[in-house]
C-alpha positions as CSV (number, residue, x, y, z in Angstrom):
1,X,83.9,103.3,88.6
2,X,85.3,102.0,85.3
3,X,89.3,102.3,84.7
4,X,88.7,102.2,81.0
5,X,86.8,103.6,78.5
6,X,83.4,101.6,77.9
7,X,83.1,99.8,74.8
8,X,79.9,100.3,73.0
9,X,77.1,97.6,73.3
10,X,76.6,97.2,69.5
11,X,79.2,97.4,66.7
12,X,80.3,101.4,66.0
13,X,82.6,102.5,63.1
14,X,84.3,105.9,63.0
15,X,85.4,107.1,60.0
16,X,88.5,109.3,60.3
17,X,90.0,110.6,57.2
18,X,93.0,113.6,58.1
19,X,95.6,112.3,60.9
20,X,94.3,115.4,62.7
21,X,91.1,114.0,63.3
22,X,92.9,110.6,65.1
23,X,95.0,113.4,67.2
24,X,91.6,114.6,68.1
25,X,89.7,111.1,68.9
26,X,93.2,110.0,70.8
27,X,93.2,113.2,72.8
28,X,89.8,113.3,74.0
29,X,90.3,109.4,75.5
30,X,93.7,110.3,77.1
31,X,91.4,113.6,78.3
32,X,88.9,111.2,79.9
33,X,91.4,108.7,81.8
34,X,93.1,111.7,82.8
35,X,89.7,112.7,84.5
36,X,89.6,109.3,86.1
37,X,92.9,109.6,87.9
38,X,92.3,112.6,88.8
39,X,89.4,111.7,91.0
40,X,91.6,108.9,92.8
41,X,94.4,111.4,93.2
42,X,92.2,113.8,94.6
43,X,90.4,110.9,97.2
44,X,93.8,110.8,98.3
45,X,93.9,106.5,98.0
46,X,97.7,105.3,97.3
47,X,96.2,101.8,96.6
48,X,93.7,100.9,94.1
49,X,92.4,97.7,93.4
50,X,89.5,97.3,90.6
51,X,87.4,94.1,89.8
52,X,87.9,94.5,86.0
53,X,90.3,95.9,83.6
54,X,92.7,98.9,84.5
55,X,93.6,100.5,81.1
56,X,96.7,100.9,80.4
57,X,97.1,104.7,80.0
58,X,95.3,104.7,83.6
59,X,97.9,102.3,84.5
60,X,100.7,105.0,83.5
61,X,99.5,108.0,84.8
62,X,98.5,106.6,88.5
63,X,102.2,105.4,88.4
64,X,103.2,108.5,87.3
65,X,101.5,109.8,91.1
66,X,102.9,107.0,92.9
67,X,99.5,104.7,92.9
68,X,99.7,101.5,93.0
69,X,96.9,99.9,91.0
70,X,95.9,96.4,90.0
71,X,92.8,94.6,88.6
72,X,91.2,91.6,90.4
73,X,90.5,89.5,87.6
């Protein structure tokens, strides 16, 4: 399981033009790490440890349910 959002494989542009539409793109990653963490909270683990990157928002919100997490690289 990744604890961050993939990067695309090739180069990707958005184009956002109205602050709404940043809300919008913003809310639906925070929406999708939220998901994440919900599936650890739910396993019940206190602990996480993850080869690769933790995001940071993923960092924040598994603290915020008293989960300790870090990333082995």
């Amino acid at each position: 399981m990744h604890f961050e959002i993939k990067k695309a494989e090739f180069d990707t542009k958005i184009n956002i033009e109205l602050p709404e539409q940043m809300q919008s793109f913003l809310r639906e990653e925070e929406t999708m790490l939220k998901a994440i963490v919900g599936k650890i909270v739910a396993s019940g683990a206190n602990v996480v440890v993850c080869q690769k990157g933790i995001d940071d928002m993923v960092q924040h919100f598994l603290a915020r349910k008293v989960i300790l997490a870090c990333a082995a690289s």
